[in-house]
C-alpha positions in Angstrom: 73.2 152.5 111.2 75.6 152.2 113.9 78.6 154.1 113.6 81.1 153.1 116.7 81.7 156.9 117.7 83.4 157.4 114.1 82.9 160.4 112.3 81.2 160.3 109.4 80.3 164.0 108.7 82.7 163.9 106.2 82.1 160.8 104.0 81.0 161.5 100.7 77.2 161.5 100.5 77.3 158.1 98.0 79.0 156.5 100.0 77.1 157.4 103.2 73.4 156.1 101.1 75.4 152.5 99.9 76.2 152.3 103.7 72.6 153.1 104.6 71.2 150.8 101.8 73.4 147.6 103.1 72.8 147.9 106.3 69.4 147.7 106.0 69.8 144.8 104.0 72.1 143.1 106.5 69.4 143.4 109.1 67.1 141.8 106.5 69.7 139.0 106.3 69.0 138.5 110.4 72.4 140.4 111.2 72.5 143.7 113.5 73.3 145.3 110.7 76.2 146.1 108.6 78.8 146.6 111.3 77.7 143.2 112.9 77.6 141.2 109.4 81.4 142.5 108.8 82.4 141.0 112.0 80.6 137.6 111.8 82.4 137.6 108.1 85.7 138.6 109.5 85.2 135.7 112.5 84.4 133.1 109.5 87.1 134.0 107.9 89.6 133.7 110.8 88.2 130.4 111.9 88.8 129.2 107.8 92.3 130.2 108.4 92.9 128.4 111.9 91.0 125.0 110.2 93.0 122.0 110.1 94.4 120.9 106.5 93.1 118.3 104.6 96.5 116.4 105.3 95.5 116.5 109.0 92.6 114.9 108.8 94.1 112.3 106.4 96.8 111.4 109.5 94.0 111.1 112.0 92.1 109.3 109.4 94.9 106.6 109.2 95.8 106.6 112.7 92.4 105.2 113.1 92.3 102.7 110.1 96.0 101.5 109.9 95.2 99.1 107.5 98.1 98.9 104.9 95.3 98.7 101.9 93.8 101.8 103.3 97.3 103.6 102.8 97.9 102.7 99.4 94.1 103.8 98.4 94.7 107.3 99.7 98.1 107.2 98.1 96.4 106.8 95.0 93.8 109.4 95.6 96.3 112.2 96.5 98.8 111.6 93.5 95.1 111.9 91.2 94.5 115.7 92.4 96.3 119.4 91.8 99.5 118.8 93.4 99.6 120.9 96.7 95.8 120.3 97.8 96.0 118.3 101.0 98.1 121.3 102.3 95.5 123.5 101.8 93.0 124.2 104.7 89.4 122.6 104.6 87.7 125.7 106.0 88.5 127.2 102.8 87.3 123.9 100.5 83.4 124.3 100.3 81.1 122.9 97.7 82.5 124.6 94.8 85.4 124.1 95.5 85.5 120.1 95.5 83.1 120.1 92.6 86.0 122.2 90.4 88.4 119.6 92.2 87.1 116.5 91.2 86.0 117.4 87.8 89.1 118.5 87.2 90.6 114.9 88.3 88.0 113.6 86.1 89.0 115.0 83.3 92.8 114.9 83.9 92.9 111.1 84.9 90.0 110.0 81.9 88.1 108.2 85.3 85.8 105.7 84.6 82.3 106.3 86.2 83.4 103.4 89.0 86.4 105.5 89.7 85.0 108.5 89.9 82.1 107.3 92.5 85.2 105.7 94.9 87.0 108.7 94.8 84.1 110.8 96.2 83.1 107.7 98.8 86.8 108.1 99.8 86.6 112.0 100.8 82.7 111.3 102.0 84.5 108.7 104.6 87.3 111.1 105.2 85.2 114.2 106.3 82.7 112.0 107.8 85.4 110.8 110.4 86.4 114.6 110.6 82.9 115.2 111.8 83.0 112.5 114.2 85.9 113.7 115.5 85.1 117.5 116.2 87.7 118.8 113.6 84.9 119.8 110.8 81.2 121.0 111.1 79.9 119.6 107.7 80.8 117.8 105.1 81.3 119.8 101.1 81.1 116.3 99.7 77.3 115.4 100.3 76.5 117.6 97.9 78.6 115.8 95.5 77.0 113.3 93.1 78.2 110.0 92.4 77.8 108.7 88.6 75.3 106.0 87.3 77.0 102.7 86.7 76.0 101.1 83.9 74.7 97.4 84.9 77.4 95.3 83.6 77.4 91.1 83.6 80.3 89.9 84.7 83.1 87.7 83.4 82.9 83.8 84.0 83.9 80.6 81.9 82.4 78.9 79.7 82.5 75.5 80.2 84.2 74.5 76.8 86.9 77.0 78.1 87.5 75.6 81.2 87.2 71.5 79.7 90.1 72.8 77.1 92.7 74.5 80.2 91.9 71.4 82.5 92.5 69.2 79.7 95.8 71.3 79.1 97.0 70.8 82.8 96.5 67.3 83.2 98.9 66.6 79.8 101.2 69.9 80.6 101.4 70.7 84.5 99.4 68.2 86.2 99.7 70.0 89.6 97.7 73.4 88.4 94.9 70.9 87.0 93.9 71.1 91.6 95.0 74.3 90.9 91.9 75.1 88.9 90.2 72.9 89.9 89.3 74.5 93.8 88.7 77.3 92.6 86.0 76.7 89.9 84.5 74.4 92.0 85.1 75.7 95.0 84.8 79.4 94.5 87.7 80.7 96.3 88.9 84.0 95.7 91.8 83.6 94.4 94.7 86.2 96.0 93.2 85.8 100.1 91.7 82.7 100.4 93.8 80.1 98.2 96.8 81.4 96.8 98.1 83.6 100.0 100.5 82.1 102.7 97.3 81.4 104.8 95.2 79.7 101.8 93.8 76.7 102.5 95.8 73.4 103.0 94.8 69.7 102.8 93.9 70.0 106.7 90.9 72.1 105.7 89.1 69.4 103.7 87.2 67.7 106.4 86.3 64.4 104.3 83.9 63.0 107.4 81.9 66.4 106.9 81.9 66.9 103.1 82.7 70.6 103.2 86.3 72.7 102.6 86.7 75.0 105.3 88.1 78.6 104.2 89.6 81.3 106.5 87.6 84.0 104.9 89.3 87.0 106.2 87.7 89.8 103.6 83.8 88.1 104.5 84.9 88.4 108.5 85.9 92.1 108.0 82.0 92.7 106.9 80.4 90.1 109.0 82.3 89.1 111.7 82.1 85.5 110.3 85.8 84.2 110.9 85.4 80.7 108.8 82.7 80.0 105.5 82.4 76.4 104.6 82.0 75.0 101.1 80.1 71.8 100.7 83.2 68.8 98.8 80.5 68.7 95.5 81.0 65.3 93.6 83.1 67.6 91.2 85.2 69.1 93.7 85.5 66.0 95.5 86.8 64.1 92.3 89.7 66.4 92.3 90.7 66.7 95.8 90.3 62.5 95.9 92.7 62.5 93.1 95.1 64.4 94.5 94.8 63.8 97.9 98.1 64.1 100.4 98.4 64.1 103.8 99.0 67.8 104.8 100.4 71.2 102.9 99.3 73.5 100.6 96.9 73.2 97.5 98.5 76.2 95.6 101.3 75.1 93.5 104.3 76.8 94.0 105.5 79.3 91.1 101.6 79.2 90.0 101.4 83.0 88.3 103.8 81.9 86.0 102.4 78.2 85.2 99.0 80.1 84.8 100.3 82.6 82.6 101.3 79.7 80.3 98.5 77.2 80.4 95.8 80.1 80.0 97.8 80.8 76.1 97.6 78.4 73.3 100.7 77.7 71.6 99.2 80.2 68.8 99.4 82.9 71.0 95.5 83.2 71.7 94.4 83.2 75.4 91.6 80.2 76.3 90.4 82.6 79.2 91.8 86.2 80.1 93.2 86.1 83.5 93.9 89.8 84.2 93.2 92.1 87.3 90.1 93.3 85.9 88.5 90.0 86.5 90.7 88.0 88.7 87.7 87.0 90.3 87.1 85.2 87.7 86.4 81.2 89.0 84.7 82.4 91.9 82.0 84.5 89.7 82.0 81.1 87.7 81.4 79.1 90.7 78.7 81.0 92.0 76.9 81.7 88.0 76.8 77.6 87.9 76.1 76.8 91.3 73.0 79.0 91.4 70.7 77.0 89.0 71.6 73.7 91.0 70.8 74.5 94.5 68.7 76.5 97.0 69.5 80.4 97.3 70.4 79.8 101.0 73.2 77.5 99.5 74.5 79.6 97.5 74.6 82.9 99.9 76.1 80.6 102.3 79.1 78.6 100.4 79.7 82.0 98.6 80.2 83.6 101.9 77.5 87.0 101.7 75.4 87.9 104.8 72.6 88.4 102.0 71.8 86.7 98.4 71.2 90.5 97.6 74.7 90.8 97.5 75.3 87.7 95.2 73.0 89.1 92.8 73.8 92.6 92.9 77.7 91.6 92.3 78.1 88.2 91.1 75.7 86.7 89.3 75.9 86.0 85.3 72.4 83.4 84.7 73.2 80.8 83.3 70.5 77.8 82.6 70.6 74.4 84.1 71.7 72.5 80.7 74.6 74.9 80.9 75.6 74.1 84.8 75.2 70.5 84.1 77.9 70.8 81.7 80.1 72.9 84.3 79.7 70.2 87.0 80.4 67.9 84.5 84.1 68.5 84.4 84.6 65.7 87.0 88.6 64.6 87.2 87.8 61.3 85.7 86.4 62.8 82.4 89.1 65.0 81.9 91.6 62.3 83.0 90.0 60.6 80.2 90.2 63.3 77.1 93.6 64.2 78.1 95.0 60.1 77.7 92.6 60.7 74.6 
């Protein structure tokens, strides 16, 4: 055992056979013994101290995603953990650590499964740029399990549903009857593609061609693909034909609060629930009823996906073709007609 000139002579003789006994086992460990292991520990624990905090990584993070949306999300994220963490330096946040962390956060905030899984994609993208960057060596969070999601079907309208609210607009608020209208039929998402300052206008319907032209910024993020063009269906095409102007918008002006009050009866009860949870809502109806009808390609294509994995992985709810029949049934004219009914 190396001593470094000290003088030992007078340690008690314990002490001396502990010193013995770990050095040994130090060299076992691959270190040059117990002197050396004590340094390389004292050297791991400096370079913990100089590591950058978590905050720091989260401003370069930024810096290099400046995306407003991407802000917000990790706004969210830090206000869900023990107050104080992104101060803390990651050379001293291994494994443990995060798994203590995040069930913790779990527990605290009642996550759902979904919630839980983006949270630990969130820090898995964080450290991963940290990496990339030279400011970590290794990620804590690949060890961290994400949840099983139970396989849920999603959310679309029936077609009685939709036959009683288009009914409603045409007697009530005749301009949210085109309102509805695109976006069943058309399978726009709703908040970037139709109802934003850049949704479509009546220049995007190219009558010559027979499709609706959409700015799809959230499919050109992914894909690269700037524009994704919807084929003018006989349905769709009864409703733009009826209301057809020279140039503007589509969306209605004021159209949260005209949709809030077409969607209730006069009894209170809702004909569809129009809520954040599934404001997708028309477009996974659009795509359930458009599947049955035409060829996969089609439906990959006018829905916007690089893949129809991705359709149905995320959107699809089966429905049969007596059932889509019915959907595309909902022309203008036969509404036009219950409504005078």
């Amino acid at each position: 055992m190396k001593t470094s000139g000290r003088n030992v002579s007078t340690a008690p003789t314990a002490l001396i056979e502990v010193a013995v006994r770990v050095d040994q086992e130090a060299q076992m460990l691959g270190y040059d013994g117990l002197e050396d292991f004590c340094n390389v520990m004292l050297d791991r624990v400096s370079a913990e101290r100089r590591s950058p905090t978590l905050r720091a990584l989260l401003t370069a993070y930024l810096i290099d995603h400046p995306k407003k949306s991407v802000a917000v999300s990790w706004t969210w994220l830090e206000r869900k953990f023990t107050p104080g963490l992104w101060d803390h330096r990651v050379g001293t946040m291994d494994i443990d650590f995060w798994r203590d962390e995040i069930a913790a956060a779990d527990k605290r905030n009642k996550w759902a499964p979904k919630t839980h899984n983006t949270a630990v994609k969130m820090l898995r993208s964080l450290y991963s740029h940290a990496i990339a960057n030279g400011k970590v060596i290794r990620s804590p969070i690949t060890a961290i399990r994400v949840k099983s999601l139970e396989a849920r079907e999603v959310v679309i309208l029936q077609p009685e549903q939709l036959r009683e609210l288009l009914v409603r607009c045409l007697r009530e608020d005749r301009p949210m009857g085109l309102y509805f209208a695109v976006l069943c039929f058309a399978g726009l998402r709703p908040t970037g593609e139709f109802e934003s300052d850049n949704g479509i206008t009546w220049a995007d319907v190219k009558w010559s061609q027979g499709i609706l032209a959409i700015r799809d910024k959230k499919n050109a993020e992914k894909t690269g693909a700037v524009m994704r063009y919807v084929t003018l269906n006989p349905t769709l095409l009864s409703w733009l034909t009826a209301y057809k102007q020279d140039n503007g918008r589509l969306c209605p002006v004021n159209y949260r609060k005209r949709r809030g009050h077409l969607i209730r009866r006069p009894d209170g009860s809702l004909i569809a629930e129009w809520s954040l949870a599934n404001r997708d809502l028309t477009r996974h109806s659009f795509g359930s009823y458009l599947a049955p009808t035409v060829p996969s390609d089609q439906v990959r294509e006018e829905m916007g996906h690089t893949t129809i994995k991705t359709f149905q992985r995320h959107y699809r709810n089966t429905r049969s073709k007596e059932q889509a029949a019915e959907y595309w049934a909902l022309t203008y004219e036969s509404i036009a007609a219950l409504a005078a009914s």
